[in-house]
Jmol script that loads the backbone (N, CA, C; Angstrom):
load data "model"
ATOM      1  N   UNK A   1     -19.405  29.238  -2.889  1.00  0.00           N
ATOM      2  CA  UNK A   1     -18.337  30.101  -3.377  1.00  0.00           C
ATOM      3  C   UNK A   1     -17.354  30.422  -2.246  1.00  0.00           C
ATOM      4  N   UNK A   2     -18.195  30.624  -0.893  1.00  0.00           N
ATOM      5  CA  UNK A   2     -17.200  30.844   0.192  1.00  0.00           C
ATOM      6  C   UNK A   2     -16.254  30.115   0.704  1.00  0.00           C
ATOM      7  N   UNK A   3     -16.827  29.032   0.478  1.00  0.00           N
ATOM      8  CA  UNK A   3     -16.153  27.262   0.747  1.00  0.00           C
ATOM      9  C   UNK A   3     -14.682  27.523   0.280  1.00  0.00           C
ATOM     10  N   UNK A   4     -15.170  27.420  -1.427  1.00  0.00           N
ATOM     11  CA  UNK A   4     -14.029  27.509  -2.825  1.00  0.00           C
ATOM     12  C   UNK A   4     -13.202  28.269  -2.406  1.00  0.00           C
ATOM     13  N   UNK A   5     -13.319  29.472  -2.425  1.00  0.00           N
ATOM     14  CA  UNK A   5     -12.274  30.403  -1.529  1.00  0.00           C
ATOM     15  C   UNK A   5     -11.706  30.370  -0.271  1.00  0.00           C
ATOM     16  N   UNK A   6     -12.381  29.756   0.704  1.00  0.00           N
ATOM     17  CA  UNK A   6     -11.624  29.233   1.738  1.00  0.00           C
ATOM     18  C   UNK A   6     -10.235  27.912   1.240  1.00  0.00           C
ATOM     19  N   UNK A   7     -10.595  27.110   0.401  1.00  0.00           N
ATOM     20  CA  UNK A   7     -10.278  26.006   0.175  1.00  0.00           C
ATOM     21  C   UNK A   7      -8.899  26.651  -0.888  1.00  0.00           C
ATOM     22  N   UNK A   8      -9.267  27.332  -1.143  1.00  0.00           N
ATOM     23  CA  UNK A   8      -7.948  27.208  -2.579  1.00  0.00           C
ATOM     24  C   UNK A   8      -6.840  28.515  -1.611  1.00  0.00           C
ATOM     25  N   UNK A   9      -7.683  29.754  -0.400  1.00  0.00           N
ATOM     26  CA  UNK A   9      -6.465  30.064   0.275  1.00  0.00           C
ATOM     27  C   UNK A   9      -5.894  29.372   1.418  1.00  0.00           C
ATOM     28  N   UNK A  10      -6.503  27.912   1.586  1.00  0.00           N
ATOM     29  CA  UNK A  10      -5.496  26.913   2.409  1.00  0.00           C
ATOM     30  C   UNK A  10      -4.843  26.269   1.699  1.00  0.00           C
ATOM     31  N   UNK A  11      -4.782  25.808   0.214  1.00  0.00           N
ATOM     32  CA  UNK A  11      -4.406  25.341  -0.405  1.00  0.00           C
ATOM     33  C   UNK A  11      -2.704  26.585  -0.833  1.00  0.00           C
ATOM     34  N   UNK A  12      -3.169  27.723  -1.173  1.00  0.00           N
ATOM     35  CA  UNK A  12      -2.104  28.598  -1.215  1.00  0.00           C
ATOM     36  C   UNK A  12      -0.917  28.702   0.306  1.00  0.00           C
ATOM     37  N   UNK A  13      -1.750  28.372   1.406  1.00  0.00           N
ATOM     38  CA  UNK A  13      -0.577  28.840   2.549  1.00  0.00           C
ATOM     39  C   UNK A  13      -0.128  27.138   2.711  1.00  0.00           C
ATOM     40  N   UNK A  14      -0.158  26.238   2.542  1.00  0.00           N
ATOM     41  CA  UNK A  14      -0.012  24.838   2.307  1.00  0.00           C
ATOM     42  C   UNK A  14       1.284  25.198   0.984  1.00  0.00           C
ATOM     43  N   UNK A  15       0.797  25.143   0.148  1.00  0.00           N
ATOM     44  CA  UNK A  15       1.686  25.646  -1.062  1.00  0.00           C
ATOM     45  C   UNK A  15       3.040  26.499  -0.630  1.00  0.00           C
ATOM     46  N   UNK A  16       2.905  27.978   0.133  1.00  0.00           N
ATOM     47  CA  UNK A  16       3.904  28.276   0.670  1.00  0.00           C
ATOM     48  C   UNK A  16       4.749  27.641   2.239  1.00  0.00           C
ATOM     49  N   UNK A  17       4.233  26.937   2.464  1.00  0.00           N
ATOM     50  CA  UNK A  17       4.792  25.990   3.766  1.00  0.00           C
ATOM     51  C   UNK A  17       5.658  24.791   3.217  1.00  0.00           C
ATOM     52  N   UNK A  18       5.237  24.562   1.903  1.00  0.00           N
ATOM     53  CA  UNK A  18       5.888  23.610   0.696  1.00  0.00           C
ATOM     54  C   UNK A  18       7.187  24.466   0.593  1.00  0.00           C
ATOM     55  N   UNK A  19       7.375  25.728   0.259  1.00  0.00           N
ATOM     56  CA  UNK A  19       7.969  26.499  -0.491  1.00  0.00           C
ATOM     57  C   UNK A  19       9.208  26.862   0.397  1.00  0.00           C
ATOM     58  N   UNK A  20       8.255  27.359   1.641  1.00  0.00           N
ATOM     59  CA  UNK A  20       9.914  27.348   2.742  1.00  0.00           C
ATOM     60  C   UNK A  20      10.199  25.908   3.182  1.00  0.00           C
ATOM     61  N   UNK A  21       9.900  24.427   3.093  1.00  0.00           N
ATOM     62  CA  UNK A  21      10.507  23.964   3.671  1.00  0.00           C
ATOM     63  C   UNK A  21      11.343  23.662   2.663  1.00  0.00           C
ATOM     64  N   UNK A  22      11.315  23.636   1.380  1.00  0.00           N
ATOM     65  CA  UNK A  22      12.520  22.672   0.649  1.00  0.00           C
ATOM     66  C   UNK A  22      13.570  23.942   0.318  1.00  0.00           C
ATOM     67  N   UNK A  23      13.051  25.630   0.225  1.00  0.00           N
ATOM     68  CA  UNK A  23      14.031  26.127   0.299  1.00  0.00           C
ATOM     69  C   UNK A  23      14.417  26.163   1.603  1.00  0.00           C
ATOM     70  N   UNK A  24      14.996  25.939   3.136  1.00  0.00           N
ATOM     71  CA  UNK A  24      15.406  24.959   4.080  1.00  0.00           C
ATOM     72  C   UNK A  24      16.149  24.464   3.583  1.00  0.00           C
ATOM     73  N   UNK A  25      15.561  23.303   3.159  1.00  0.00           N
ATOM     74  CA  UNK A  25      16.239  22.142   3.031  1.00  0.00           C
ATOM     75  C   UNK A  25      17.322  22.041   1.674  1.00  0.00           C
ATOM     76  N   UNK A  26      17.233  22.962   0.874  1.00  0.00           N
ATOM     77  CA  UNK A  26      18.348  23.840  -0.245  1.00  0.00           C
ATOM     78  C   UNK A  26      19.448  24.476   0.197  1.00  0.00           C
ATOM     79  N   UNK A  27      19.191  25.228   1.010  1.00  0.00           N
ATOM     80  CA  UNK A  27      20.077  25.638   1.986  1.00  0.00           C
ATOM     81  C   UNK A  27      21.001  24.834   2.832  1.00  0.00           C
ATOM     82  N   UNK A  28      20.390  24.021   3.466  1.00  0.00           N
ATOM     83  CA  UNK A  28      20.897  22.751   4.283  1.00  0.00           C
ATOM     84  C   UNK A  28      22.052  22.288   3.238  1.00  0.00           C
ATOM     85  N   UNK A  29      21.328  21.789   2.712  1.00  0.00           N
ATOM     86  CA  UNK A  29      22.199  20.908   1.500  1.00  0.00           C
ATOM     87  C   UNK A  29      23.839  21.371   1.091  1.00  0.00           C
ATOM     88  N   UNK A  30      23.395  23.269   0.585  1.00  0.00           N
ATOM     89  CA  UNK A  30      24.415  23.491   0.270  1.00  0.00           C
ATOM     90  C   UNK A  30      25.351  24.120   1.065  1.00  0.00           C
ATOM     91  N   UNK A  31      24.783  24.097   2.016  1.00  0.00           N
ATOM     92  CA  UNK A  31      25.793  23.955   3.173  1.00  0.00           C
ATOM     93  C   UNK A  31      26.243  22.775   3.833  1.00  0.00           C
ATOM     94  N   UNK A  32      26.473  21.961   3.674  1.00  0.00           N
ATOM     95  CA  UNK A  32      26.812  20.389   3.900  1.00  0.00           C
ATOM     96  C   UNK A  32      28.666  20.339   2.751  1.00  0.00           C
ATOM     97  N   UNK A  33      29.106  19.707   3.423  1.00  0.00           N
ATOM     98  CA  UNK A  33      30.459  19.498   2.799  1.00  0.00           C
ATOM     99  C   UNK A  33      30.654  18.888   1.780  1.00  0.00           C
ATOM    100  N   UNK A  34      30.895  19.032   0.659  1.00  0.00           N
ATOM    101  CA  UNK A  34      30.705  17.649  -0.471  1.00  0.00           C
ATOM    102  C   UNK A  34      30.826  16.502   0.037  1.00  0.00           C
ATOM    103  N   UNK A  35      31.780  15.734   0.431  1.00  0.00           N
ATOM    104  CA  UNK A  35      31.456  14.305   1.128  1.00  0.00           C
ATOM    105  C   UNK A  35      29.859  14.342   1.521  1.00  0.00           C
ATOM    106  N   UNK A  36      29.302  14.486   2.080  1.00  0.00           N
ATOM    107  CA  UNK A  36      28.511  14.687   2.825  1.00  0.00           C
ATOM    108  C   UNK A  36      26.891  14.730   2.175  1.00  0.00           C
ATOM    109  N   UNK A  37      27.236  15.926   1.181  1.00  0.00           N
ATOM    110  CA  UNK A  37      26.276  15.746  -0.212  1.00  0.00           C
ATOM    111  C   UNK A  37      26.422  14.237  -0.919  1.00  0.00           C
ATOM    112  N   UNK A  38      27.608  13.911  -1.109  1.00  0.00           N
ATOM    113  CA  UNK A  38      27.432  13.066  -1.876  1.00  0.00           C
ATOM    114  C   UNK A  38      26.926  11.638  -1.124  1.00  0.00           C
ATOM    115  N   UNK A  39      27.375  11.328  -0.101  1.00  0.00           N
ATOM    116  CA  UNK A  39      26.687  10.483   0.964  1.00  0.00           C
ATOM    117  C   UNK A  39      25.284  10.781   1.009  1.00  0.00           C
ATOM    118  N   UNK A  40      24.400  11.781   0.764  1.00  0.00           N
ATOM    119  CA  UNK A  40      23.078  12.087   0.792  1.00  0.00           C
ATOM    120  C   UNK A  40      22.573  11.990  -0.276  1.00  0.00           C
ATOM    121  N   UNK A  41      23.378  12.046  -1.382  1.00  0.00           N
ATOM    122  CA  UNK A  41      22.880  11.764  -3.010  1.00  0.00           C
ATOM    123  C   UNK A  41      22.481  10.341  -3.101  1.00  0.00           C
ATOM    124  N   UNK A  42      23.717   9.711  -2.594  1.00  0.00           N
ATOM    125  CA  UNK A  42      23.649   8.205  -2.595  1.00  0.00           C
ATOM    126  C   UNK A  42      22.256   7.159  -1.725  1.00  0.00           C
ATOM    127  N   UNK A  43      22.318   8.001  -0.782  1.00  0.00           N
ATOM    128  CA  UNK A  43      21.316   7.313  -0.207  1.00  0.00           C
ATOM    129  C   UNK A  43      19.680   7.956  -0.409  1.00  0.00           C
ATOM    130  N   UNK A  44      19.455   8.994  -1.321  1.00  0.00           N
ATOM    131  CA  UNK A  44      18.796   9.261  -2.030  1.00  0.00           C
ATOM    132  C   UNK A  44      18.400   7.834  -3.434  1.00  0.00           C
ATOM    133  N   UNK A  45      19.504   7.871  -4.240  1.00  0.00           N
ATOM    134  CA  UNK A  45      19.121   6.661  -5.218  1.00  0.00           C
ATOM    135  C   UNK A  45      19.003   5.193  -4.195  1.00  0.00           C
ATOM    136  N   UNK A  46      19.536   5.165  -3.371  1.00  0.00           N
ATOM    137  CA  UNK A  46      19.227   3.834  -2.403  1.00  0.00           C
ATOM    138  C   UNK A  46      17.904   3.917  -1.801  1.00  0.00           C
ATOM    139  N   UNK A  47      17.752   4.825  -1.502  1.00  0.00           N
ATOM    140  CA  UNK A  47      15.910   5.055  -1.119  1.00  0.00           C
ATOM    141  C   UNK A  47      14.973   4.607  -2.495  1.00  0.00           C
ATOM    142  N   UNK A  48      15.141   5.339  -3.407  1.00  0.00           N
ATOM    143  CA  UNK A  48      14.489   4.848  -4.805  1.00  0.00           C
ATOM    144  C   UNK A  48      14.460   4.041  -5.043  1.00  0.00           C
ATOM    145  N   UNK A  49      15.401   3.356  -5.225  1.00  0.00           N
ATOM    146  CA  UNK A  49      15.938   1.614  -5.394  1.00  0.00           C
ATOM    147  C   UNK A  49      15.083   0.423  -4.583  1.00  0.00           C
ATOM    148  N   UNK A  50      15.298   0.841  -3.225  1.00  0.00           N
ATOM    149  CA  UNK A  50      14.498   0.309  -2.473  1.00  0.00           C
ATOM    150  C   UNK A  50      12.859   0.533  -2.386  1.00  0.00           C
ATOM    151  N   UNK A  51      12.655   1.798  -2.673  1.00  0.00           N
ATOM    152  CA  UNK A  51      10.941   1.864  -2.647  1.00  0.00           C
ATOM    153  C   UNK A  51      10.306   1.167  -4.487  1.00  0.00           C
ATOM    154  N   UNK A  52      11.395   1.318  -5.503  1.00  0.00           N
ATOM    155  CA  UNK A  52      10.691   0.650  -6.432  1.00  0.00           C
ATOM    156  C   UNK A  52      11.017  -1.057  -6.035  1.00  0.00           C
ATOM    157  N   UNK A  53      11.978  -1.713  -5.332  1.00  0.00           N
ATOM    158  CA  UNK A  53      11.655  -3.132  -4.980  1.00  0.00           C
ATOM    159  C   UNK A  53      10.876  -3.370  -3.871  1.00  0.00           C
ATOM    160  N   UNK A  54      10.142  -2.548  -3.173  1.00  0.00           N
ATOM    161  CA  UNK A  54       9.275  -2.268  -2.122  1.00  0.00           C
ATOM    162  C   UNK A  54       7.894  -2.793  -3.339  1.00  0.00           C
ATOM    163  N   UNK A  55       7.655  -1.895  -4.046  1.00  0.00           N
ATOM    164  CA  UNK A  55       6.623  -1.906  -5.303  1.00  0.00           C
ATOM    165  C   UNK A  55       6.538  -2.843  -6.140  1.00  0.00           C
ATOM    166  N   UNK A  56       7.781  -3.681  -6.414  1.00  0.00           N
ATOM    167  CA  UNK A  56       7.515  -5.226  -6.800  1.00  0.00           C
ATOM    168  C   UNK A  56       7.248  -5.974  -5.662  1.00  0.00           C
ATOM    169  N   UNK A  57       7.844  -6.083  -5.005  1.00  0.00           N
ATOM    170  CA  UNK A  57       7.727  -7.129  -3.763  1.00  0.00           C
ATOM    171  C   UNK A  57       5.837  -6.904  -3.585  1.00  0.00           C
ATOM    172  N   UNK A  58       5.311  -5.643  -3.800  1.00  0.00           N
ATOM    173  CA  UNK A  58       3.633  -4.995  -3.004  1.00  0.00           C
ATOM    174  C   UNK A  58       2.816  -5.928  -4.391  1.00  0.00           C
ATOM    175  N   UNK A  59       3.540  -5.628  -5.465  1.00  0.00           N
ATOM    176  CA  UNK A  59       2.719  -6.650  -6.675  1.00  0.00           C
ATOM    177  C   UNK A  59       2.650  -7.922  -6.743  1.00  0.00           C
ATOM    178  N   UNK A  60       3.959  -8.340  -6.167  1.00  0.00           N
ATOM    179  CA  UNK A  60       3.737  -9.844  -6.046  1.00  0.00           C
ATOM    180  C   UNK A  60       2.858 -10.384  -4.954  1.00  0.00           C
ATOM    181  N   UNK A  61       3.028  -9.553  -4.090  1.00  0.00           N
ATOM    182  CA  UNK A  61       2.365 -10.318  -2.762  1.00  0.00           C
ATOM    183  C   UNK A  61       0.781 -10.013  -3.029  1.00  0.00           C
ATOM    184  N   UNK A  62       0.305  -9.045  -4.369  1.00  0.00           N
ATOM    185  CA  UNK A  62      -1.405  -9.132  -4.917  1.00  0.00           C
ATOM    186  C   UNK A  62      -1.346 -10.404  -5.415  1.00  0.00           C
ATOM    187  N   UNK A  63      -0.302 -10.705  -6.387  1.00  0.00           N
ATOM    188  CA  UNK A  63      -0.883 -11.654  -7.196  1.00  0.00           C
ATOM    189  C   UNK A  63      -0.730 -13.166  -6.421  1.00  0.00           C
ATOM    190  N   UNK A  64      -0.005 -13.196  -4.937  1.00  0.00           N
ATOM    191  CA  UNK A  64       0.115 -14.445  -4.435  1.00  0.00           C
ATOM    192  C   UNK A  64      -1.046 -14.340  -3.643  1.00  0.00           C
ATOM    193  N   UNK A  65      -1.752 -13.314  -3.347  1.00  0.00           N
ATOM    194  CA  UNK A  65      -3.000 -13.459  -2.480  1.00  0.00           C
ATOM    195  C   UNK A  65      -4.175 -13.091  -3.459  1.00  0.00           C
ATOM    196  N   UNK A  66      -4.314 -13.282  -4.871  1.00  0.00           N
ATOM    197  CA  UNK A  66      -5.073 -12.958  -6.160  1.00  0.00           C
ATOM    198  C   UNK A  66      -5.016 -15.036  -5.978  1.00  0.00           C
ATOM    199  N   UNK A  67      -4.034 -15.779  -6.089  1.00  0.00           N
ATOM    200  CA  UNK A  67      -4.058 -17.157  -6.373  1.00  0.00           C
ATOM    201  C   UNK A  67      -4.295 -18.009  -5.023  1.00  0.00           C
ATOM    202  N   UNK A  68      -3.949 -17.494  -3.370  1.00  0.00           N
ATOM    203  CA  UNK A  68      -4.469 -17.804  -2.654  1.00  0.00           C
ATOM    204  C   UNK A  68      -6.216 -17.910  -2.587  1.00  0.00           C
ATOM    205  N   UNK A  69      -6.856 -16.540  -2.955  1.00  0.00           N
ATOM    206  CA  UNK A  69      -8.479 -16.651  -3.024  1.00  0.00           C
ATOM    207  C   UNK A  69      -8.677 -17.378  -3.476  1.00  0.00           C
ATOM    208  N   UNK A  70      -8.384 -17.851  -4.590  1.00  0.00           N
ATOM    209  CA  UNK A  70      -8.535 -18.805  -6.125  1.00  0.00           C
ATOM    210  C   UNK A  70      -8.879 -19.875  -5.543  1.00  0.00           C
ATOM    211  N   UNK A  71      -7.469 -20.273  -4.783  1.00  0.00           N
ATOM    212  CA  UNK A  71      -6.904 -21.575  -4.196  1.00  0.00           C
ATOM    213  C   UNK A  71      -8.421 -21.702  -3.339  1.00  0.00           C
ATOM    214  N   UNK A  72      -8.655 -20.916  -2.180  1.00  0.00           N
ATOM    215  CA  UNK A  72      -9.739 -21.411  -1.163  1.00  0.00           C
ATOM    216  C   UNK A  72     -10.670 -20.821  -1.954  1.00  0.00           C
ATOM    217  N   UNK A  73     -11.257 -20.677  -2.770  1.00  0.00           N
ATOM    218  CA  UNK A  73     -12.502 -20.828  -3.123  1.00  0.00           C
ATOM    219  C   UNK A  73     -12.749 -22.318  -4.080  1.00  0.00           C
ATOM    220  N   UNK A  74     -12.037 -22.694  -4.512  1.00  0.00           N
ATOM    221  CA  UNK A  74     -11.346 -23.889  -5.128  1.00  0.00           C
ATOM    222  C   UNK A  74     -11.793 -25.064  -4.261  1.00  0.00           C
ATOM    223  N   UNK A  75     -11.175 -24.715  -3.310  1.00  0.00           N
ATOM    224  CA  UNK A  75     -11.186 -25.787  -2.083  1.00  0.00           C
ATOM    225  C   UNK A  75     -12.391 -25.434  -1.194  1.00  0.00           C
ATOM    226  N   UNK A  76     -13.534 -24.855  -1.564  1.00  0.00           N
ATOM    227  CA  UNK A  76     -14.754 -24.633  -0.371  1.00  0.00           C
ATOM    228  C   UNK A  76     -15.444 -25.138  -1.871  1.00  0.00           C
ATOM    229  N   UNK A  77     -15.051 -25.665  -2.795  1.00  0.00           N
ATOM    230  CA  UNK A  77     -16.589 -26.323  -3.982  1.00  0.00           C
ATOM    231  C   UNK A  77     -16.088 -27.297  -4.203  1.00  0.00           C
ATOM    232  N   UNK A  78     -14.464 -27.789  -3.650  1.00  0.00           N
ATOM    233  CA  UNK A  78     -14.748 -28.970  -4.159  1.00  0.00           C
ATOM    234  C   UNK A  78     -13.972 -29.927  -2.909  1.00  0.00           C
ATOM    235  N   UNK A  79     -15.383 -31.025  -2.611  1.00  0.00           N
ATOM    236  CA  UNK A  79     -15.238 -31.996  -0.952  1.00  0.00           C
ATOM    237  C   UNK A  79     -14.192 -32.787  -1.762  1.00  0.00           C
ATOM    238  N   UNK A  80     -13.210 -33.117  -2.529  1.00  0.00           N
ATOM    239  CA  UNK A  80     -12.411 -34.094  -2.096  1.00  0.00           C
ATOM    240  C   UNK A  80     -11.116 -33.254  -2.112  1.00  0.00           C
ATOM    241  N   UNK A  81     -10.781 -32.200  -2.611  1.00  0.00           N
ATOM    242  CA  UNK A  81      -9.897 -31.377  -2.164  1.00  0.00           C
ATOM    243  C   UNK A  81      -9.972 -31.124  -0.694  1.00  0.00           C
ATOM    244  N   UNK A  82     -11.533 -30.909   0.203  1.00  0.00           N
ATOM    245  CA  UNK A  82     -11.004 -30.539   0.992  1.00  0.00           C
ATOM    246  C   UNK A  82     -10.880 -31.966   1.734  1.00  0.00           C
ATOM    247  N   UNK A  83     -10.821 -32.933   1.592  1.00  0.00           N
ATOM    248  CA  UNK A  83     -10.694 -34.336   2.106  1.00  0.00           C
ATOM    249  C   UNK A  83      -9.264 -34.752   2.043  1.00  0.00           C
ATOM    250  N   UNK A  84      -8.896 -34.516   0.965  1.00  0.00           N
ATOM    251  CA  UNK A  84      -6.885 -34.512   1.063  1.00  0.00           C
ATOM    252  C   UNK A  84      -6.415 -33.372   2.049  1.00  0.00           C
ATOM    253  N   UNK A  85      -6.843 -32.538   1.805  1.00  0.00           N
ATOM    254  CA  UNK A  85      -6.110 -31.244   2.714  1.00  0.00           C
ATOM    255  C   UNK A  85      -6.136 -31.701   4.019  1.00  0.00           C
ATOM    256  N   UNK A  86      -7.227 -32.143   4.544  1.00  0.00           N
ATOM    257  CA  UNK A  86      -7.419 -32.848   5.840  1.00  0.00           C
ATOM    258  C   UNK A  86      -6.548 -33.921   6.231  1.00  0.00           C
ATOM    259  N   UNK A  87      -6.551 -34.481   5.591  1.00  0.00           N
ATOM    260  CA  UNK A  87      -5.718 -36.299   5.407  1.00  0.00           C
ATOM    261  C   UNK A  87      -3.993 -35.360   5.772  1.00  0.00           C
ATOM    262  N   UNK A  88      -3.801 -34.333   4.779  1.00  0.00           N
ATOM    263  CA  UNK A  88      -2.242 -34.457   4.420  1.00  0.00           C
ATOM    264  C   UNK A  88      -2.063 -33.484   6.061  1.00  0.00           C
ATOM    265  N   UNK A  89      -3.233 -32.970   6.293  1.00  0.00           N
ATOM    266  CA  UNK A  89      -2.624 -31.794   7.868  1.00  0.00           C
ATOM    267  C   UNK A  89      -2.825 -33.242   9.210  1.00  0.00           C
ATOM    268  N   UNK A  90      -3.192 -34.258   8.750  1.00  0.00           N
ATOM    269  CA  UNK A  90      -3.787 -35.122   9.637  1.00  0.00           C
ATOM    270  C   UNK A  90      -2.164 -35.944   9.845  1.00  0.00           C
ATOM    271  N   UNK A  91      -1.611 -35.929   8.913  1.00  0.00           N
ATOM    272  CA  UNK A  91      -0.291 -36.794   8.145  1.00  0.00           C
ATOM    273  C   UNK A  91       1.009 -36.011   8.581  1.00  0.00           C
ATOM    274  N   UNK A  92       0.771 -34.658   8.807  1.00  0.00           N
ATOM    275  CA  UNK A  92       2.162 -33.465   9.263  1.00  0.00           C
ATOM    276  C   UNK A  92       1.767 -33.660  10.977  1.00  0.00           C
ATOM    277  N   UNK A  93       0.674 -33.563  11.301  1.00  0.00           N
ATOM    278  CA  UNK A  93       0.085 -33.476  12.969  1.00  0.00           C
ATOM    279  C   UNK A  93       1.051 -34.396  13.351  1.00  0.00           C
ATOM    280  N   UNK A  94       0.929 -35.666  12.668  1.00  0.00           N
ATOM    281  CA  UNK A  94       1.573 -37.159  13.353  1.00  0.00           C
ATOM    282  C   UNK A  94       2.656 -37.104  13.340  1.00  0.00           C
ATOM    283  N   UNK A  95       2.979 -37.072  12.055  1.00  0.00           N
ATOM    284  CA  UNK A  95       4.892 -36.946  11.891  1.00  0.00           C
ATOM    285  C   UNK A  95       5.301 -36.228  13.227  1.00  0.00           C
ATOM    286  N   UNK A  96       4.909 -34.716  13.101  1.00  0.00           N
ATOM    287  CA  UNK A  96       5.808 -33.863  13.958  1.00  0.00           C
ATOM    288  C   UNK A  96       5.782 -34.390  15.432  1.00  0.00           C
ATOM    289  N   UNK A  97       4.611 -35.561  16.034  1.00  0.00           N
ATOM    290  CA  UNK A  97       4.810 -35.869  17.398  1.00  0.00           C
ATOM    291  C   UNK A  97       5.473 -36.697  17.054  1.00  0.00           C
ATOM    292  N   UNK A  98       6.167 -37.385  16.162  1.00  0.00           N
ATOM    293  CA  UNK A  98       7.377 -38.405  16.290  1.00  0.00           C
ATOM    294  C   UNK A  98       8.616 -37.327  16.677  1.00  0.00           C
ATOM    295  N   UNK A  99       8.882 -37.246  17.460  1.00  0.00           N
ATOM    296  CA  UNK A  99      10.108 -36.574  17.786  1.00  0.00           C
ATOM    297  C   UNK A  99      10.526 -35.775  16.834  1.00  0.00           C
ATOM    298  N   UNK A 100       9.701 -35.182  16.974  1.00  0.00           N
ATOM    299  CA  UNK A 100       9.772 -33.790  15.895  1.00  0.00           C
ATOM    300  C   UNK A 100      10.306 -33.867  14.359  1.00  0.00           C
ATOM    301  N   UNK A 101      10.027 -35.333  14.508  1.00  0.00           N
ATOM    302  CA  UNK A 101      11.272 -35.819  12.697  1.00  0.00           C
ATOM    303  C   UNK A 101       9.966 -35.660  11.403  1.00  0.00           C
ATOM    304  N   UNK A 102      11.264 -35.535  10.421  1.00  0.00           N
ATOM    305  CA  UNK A 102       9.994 -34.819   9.266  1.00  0.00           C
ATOM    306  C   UNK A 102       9.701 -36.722   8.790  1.00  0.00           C
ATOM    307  N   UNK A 103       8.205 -36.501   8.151  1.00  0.00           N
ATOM    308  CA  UNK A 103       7.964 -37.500   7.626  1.00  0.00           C
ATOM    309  C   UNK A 103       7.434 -37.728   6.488  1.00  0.00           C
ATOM    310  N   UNK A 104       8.696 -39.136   5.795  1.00  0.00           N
ATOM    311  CA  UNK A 104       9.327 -39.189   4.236  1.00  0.00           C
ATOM    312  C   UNK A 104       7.730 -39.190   3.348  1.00  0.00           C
ATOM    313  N   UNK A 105       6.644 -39.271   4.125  1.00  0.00           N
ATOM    314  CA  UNK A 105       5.515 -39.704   3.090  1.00  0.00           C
ATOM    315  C   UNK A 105       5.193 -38.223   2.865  1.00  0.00           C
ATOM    316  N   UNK A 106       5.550 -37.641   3.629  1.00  0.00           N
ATOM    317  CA  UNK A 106       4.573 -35.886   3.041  1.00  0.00           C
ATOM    318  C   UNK A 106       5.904 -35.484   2.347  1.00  0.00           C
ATOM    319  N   UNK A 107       6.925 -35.747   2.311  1.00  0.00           N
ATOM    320  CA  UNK A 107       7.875 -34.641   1.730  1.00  0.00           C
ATOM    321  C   UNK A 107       7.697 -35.389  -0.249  1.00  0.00           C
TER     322      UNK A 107
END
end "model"
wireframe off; spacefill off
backbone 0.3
color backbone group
């Protein structure tokens, strides 16, 4: 019980440390020049914008490393997959000591 009550009056002075900083930062604001607001509005929705294509970009890069596992577990059951993979890194090794030129059989 003592815990609980410790816990919910840190939770209350947390809560008011919430409370003065955004009234602060209310203040701030409306003291700022309109230009100025509105330059901060803007880069407000540009923050959003960017953290929800932050959040696609974070989904795609699950599902390209969801089909990478796939891929190497794929390739650790089956020996002639990993027998090409070998051949074709054996096939880029060579090319690139030809004077660094790409070569027409791997492309």
């Amino acid at each position: 019980l003592s815990q609980r009550l410790a816990v919910e009056q840190r939770t209350k002075q947390v809560e008011g440390q919430i409370a003065t900083i955004q009234s602060t930062l209310d203040r701030r604001l409306s003291s700022m020049p309109p230009s100025a607001r509105q330059a901060y509005s803007e880069l407000l929705a540009e923050q959003a914008a960017l953290l929800a294509e932050a959040g696609q970009f974070e989904e795609r890069l699950a599902e390209l490393h969801g089909a990478l596992s796939a891929a190497e577990g794929e390739l650790g059951r089956n020996t002639f997959k990993q027998r090409a993979l070998e051949l074709q890194v054996r096939a880029v090794a060579g090319c690139m000591r030809v004077d660094n030129a790409v070569c027409p059989a791997v492309l």
